[in-house]
N, C-alpha and C positions, 0 to 999 in steps of 0.2 A: 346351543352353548350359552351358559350366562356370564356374566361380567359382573366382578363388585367393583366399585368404583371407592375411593376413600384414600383422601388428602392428594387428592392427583397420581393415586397410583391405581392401576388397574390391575386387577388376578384375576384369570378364568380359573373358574367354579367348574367341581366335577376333574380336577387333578387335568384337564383339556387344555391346550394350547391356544394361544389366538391365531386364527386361518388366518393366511389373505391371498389371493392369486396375482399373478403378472398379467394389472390391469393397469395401464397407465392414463389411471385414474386424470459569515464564519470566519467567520474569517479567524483561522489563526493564526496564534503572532507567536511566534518562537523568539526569544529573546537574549543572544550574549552577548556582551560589550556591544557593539554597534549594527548588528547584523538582527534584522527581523524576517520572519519566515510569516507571510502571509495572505490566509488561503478563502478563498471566494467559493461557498457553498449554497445549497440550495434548500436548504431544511430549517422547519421554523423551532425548532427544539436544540440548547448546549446538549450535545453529547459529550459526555465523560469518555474519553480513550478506558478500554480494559483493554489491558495488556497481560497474556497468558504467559506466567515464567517455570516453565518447562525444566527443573533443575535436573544435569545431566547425572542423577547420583547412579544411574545404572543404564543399560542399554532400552531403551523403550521402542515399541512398535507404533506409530502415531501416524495417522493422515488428517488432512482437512479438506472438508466440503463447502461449495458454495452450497443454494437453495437452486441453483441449475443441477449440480451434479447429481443432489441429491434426488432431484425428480427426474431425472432421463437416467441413474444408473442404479438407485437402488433403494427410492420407495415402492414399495408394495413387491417388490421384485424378490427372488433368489439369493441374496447380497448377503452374505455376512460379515460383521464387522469383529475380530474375535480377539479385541482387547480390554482390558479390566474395566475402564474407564469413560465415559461417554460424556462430551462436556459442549453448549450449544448457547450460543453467543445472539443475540439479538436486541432489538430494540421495540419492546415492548407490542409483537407479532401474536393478539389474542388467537388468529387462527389457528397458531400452534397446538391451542390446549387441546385440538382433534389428532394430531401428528406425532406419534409415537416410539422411544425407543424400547422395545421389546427383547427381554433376555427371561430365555425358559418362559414361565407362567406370568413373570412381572413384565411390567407395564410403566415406563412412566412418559407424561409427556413432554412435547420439547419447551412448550413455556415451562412448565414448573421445574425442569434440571433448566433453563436460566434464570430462574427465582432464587438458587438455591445460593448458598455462601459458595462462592466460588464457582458456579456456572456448571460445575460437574457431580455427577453421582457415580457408582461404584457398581457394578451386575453385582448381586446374592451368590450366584454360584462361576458354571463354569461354561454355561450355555452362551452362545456366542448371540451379538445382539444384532438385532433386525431393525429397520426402519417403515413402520409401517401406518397405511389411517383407515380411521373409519368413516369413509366418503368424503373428507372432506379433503380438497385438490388444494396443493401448493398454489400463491399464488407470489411466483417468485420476483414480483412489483417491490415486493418489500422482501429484502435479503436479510440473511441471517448464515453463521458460519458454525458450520459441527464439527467438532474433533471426537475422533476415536485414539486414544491412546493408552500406554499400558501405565503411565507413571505421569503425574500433572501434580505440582501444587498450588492451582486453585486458576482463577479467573482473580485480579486482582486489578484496585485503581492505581497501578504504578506511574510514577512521572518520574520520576527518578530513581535509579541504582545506580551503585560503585559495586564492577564487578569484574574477577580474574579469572571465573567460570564459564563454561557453555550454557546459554538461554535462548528460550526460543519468546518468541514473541506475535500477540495475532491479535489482530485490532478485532475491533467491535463486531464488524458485519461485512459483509465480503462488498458493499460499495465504498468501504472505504481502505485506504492505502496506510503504510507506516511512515513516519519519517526521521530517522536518530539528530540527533544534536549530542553531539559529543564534545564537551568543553572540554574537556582534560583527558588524557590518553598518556601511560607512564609504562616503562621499561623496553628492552631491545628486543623484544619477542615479536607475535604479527597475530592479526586479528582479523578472522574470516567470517565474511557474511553468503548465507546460504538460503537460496527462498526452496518454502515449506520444513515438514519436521519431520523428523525420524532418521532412521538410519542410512542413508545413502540412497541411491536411486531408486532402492525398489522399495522403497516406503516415500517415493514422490518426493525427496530433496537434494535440490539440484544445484552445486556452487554456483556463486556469482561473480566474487572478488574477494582477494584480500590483501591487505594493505601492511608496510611496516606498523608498529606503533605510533610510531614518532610522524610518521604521515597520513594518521588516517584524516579525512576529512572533515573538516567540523560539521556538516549537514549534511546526512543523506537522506535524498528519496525513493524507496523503494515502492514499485507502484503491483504490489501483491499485498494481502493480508498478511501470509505467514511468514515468519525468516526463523530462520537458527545464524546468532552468534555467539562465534565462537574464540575466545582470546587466547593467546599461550604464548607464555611468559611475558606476559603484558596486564595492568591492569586499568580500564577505563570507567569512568562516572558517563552515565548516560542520560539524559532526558529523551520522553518517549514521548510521541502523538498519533493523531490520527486524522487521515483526512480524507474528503470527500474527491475524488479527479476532475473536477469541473475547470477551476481556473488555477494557477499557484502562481504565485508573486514572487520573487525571493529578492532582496535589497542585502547587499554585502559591501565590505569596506574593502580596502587592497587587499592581499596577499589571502586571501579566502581561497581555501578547498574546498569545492563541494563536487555530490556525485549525484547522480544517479541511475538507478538499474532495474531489469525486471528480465524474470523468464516468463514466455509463452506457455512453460509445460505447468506452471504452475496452479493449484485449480481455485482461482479464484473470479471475479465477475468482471475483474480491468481488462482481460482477455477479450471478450465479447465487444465489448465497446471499441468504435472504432477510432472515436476521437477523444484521444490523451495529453492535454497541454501541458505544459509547463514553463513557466515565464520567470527568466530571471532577469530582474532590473537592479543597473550598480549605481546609484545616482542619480535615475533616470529625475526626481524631481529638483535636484541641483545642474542639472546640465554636466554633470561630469563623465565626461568617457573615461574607460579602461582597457589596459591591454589583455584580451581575454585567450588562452590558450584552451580547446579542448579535446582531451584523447578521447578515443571511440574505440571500441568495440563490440561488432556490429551482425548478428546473421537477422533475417527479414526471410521467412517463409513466404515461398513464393505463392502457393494454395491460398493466400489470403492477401497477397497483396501489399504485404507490409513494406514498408518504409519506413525512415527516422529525417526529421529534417530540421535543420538550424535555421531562425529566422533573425537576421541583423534586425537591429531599428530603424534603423531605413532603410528597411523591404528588402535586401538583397535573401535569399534564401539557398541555401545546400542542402541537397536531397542525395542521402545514401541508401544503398541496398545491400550492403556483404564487406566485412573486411573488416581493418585496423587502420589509422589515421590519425591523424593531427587536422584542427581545424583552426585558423588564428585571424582574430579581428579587432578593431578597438572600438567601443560602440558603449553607447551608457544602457544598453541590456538587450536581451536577445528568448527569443522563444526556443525552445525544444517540444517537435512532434511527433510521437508514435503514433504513427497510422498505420490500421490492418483493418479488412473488411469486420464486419458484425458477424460472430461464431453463434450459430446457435448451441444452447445449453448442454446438446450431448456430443459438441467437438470443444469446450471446454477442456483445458488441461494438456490438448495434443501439439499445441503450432511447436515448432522449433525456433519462434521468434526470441530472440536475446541479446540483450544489449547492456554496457556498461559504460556510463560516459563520468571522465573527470574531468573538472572544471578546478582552472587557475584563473586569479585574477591576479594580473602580476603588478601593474602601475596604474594609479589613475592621475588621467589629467582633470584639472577643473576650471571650467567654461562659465564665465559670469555672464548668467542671464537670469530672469525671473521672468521668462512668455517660452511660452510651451512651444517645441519644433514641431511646425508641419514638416511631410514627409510628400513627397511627389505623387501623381496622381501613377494608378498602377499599371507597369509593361508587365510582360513575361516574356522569356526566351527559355527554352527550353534544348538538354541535348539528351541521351540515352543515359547518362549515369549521374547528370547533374543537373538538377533546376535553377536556375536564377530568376527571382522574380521580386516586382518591387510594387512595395503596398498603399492604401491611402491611411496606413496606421498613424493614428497620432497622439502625443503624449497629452494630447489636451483633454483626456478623460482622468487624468490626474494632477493633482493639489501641487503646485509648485511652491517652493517654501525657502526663503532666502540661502546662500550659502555659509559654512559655517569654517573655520581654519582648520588648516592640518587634513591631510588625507586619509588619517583613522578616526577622524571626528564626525566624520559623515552619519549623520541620523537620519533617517530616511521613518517620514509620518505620512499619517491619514491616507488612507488609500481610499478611493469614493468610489463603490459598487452600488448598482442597480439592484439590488434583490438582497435575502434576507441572509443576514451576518452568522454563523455559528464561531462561536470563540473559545476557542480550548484552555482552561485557565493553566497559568503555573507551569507552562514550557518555558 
């Protein structure tokens, strides 16, 4: 069989198909009034957030792939993917230009559909598309995210929308997570957020939460590539990013809502990882505590071992496995951990782990000091449903910075990491 090869597309020659057999071959700073969102990565290059906005003008069929899924379920394989649209998100992954999506005799590869304006191209006919290479093996060290869908307008650099519609949204590459900031949220309606895209379950999207208008949260993090939001009779301005799961920081002034959420079933790479941090500090470099109130909602597949667990700033720790809850502490900031074993690439997508946690900060107090708290050197006690344990954490890996009046005046600067910054402009 021969192959033309020309501008990155490929057609076999002789009206012939192409064979193949089942061989299984930064910190960013979010910024509104007083409240910065900032995030400790580990990549020596700014990544631009693309954010895919999925306009609901008609019913669409849509899934999204990690660079796991795609190799344990359906390169080289029997797989068909059988929507208009074929659209592949990465970061400049030359191995790609061997790895193929195939509809009928055409050919294109997956770097050059993310070369394209808007990261997607469109099948010629009606032949459903295949994912296929010619020898060359995924090397899913470097991730990369694929949507099949039937309706897409485009792969775009959005930071901002005002919108009263359903969008879907899918960061850059499946290592890294979404996070909204939502300054402004207007009318009596409610607004539902849903990770992955398409129609309901059996196109892989699965509710999360949804909130009045008037209460949704000012930052959430969702720790999935994909989500569908969706508003009704409500209309909110959003700021979008994107970030790497390594460390997160989050500095808030009083009366802050923040969430965050993730489903297990989702098919993206934060599944497989077992350790997922997330740190929020309220003051921590003024010495000021807060009254923190946090709902949960919580299942922990047990086939992996998961857990969720709240860690005080000084070391006290809550460890949950199943249920609904209130947790209340006053502390000038606190960790949140999802822990579940390491999935390999072809149990992606199956845990039944899922969680949604909201965060109040109702009052702060403020502690005039300028020397960083040591924290006591660490016990543990343990019982079957709850850990308590205390750490030798201390805030002396961070920049203490005189105090300032009023309890929404709190600015919270310079955070001092050990390794290399990525910085997301314009959130």
């Amino acid at each position: 069989m021969g192959l033309d090869i020309e501008n990155g597309i490929v057609r076999a020659t002789n009206s012939e198909k192409i064979n193949y057999t089942n061989e299984n071959t930064t910190m960013t700073e979010i910024n509104v009034d007083s409240m910065f969102v900032m995030i400790e990565c580990v990549m020596e290059a700014v990544i631009t957030v693309l954010l895919a906005l999925l306009l609901a003008a008609r019913a669409a069929d849509s899934f999204v792939y990690s660079c796991e899924e795609v190799q344990y379920k359906i390169l080289n394989k029997n797989f068909e993917l059988d929507t208009d649209i074929i659209c592949c998100v990465i970061c400049d992954i030359n191995y790609l230009d061997e790895i193929y999506a195939q509809s009928g005799d055409i050919s294109h590869s997956l770097l050059n559909i993310s070369a394209t304006d808007g990261n997607c191209i469109a099948r010629e006919g009606t032949d459903p598309w295949h994912i296929v290479s010619y020898g060359a093996p995924l090397d899913c060290s470097h991730e990369f995210t694929l949507i099949a869908t039937s309706t897409i307008s485009g792969i775009a650099n959005t930071e901002l929308i005002n919108t009263s519609s359903q969008m879907e949204l899918v960061a850059p590459s499946a290592v890294m997570s979404l996070v909204l900031n939502a300054p402004s949220c207007t009318g009596w309606g409610t607004i539902s957020f849903d990770v992955g895209i398409g129609q309901g379950k059996a196109e892989q999207r699965y509710p999360l939460q949804t909130y009045s208008c008037v209460k949704m949260p000012e930052v959430m993090f969702f720790f999935n590539t994909a989500i569908t939001v969706t508003p009704l009779d409500c209309e909110c301005l959003f700021h979008f990013g994107g970030f790497i799961m390594t460390s997160v920081a989050v500095g808030a002034t009083a009366f802050s809502r923040l969430a965050f959420m993730s489903s297990g079933k989702s098919g993206d790479l934060q599944n497989m990882a077992k350790y997922k941090p997330l740190e929020m500090f309220f003051g921590t470099f003024l010495q000021v505590s807060v009254n923190i109130t946090g709902e949960y909602d919580i299942v922990a597949d047990p086939r992996y071992q998961g857990n969720y667990t709240f860690m005080n700033m000084d070391g006290t720790a809550h460890t949950y496995y199943n249920g609904t809850g209130t947790v209340n502490f006053i502390t000038n900031g606190f960790e949140f951990f999802y822990n579940t074993l390491d999935l390999p690439g072809s149990e992606v997508g199956v845990s039944i782990d899922n969680f949604v946690c909201n965060i109040y900060v109702n009052a702060m107090r403020q502690t005039l000091s300028t020397k960083p708290t040591f924290l006591p050197p660490p016990t543990t006690t343990a019982s079957a449903a709850q850990t308590t344990t205390s750490s030798s954490k201390t805030t002396d890996m961070y920049k203490t910075i005189p105090t300032t009046s009023g309890v929404r005046s709190v600015l919270l600067q310079t955070f001092v990491y050990m390794s290399i910054y990525i910085c997301i402009k314009n959130l």
